[in-house]
C-alpha positions as CSV (number, residue, x, y, z in Angstrom):
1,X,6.2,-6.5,28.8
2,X,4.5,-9.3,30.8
3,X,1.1,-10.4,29.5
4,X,-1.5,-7.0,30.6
5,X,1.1,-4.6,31.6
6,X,0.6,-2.7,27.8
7,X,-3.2,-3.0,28.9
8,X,-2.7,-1.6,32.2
9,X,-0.4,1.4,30.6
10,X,-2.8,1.8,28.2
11,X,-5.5,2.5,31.2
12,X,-2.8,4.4,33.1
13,X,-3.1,6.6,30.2
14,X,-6.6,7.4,30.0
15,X,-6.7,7.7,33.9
16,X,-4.1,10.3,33.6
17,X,-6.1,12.0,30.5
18,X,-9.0,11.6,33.6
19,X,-6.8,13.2,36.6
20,X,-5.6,16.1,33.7
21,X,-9.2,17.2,32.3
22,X,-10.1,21.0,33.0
23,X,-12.6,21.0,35.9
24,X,-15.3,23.2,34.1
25,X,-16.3,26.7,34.9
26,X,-19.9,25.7,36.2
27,X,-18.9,22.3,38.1
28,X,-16.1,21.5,40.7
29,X,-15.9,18.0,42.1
30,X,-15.4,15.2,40.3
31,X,-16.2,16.4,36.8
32,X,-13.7,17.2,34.1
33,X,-13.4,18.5,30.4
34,X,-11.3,15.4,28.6
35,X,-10.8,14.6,24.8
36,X,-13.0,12.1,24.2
37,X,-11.9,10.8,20.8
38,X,-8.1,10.6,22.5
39,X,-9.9,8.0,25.5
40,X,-12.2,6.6,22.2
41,X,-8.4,5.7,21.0
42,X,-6.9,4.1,24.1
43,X,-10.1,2.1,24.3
44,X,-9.4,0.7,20.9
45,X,-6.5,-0.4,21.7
46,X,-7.0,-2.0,24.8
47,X,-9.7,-4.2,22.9
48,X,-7.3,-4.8,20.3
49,X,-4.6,-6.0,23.4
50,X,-7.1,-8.9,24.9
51,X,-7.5,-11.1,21.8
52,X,-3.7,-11.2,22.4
53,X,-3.9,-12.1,26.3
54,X,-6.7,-15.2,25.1
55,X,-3.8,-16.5,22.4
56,X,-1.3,-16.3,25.5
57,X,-3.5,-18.4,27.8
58,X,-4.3,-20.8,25.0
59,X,-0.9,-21.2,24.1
60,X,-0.1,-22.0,27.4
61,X,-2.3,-24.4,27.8
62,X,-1.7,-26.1,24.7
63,X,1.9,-26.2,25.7
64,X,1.1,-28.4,29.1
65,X,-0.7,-30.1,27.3
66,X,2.1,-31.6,25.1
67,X,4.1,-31.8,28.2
68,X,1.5,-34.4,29.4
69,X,1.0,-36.1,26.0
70,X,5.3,-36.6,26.0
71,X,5.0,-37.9,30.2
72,X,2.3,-40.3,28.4
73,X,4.0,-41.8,25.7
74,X,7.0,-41.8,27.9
75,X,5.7,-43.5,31.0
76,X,3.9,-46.2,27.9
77,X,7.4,-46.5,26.2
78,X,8.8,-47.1,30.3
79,X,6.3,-50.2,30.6
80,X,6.5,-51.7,27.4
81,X,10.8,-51.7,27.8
82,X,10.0,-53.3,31.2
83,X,7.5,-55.5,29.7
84,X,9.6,-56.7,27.2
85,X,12.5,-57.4,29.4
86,X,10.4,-59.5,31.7
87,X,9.8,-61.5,28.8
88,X,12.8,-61.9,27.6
89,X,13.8,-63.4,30.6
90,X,11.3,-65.6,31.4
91,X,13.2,-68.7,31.1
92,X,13.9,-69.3,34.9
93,X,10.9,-68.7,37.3
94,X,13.6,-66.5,39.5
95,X,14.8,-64.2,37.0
96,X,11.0,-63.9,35.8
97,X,9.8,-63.1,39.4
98,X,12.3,-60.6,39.7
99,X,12.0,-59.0,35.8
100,X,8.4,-59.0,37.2
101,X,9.2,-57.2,40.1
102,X,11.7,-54.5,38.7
103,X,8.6,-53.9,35.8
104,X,6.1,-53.6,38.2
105,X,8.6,-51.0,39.8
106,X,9.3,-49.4,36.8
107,X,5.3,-49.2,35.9
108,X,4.9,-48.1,39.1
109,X,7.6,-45.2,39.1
110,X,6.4,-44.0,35.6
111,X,2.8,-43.9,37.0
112,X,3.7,-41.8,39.9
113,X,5.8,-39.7,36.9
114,X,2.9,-39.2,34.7
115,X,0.6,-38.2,38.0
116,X,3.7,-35.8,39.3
117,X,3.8,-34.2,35.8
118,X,0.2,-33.8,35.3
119,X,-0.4,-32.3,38.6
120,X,2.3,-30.1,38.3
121,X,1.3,-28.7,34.6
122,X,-2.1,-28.3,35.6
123,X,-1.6,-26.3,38.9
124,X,0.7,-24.3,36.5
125,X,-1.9,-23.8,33.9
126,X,-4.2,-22.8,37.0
127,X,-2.0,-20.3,38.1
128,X,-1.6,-18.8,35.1
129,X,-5.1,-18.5,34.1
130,X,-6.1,-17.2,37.7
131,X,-3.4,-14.5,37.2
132,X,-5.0,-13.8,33.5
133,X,-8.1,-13.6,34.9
134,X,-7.3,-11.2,38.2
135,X,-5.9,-9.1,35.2
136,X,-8.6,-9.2,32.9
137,X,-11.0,-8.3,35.7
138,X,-9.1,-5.6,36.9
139,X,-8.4,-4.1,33.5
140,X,-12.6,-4.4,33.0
141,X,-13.4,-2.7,36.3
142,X,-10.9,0.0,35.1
143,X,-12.2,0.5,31.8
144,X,-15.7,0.5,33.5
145,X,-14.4,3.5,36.0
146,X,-13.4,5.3,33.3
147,X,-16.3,4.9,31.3
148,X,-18.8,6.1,33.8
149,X,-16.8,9.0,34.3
150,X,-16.4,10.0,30.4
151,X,-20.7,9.7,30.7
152,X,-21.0,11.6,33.6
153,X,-18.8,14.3,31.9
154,X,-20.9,14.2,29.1
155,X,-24.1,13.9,30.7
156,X,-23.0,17.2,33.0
157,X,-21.9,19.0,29.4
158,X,-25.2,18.1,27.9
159,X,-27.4,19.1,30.8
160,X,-25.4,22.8,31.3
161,X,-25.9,23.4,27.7
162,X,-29.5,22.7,27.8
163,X,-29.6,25.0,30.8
164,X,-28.0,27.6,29.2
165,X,-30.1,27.4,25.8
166,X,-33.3,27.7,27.7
């Protein structure tokens, strides 16, 4: 399963508990009878599940981050080879002009390499924490939802059995 999809089954589930309570006797509407200790479960669970998405998105991001650290030490090792070269064949002004010219190429080329690679591992990294988070906010807002609506079942059960014991 992709990174929230056991999250968003697991909420699946307590929405269907939700859509498959009783309606009680004394109330219609919105209201149902549910198991709370089942949705108490599912909860758990789900809590259990987002230590697990943070790792992801941390792993992730440590993982770009190496890529940059290698297009580093890669564009270095790129401009000391060309820098070396140059000097090696520095004993007629020509040939050093043009060793010059081919490292600054080089130096150049590796530069625009490192920017390419960095841009492109953080836009990734963006993306995937922008889709972790649209996740993680939906899975709150649905948690929420169904929170409210195991209070309000409870709140109506407590306030019918107060009626009745008067």
């Amino acid at each position: 399963m992709q990174p929230g999809e056991e999250i968003e089954s697991l909420i699946g589930e307590v929405e269907q508990i939700v859509t498959e309570g009783k309606t009680p006797l004394t109330g219609g509407g919105q209201k149902k009878i549910v198991d709370a200790q089942e949705i108490y479960e599912i909860l758990d669970e789900i809590r259990d599940r987002f230590p697990q998405e943070f790792a992801d998105a941390r792993r992730i991001v440590k993982e770009e981050q190496e890529t940059l650290d290698r297009a580093q030490q890669q564009a270095d090792s790129i401009i000391a080879d060309a820098q070396q070269q140059a000097m090696i064949l520095a004993g007629d002004q020509e040939v050093v002009r043009l060793a010059q010219q081919q490292a600054d190429q080089i130096r150049d080329q590796a530069s625009q390499y490192e920017r390419d690679t960095r841009y492109n591992a953080d836009a990734y990294a963006d993306s995937v924490l922008a889709h972790l988070e649209d996740n993680l906010k939906s899975m709150t807002n649905q948690v929420t939802r169904v929170r409210q609506t195991i209070e309000e079942g409870s709140s109506d059960a407590n306030n019918k059995s107060n009626e009745a014991n008067r």
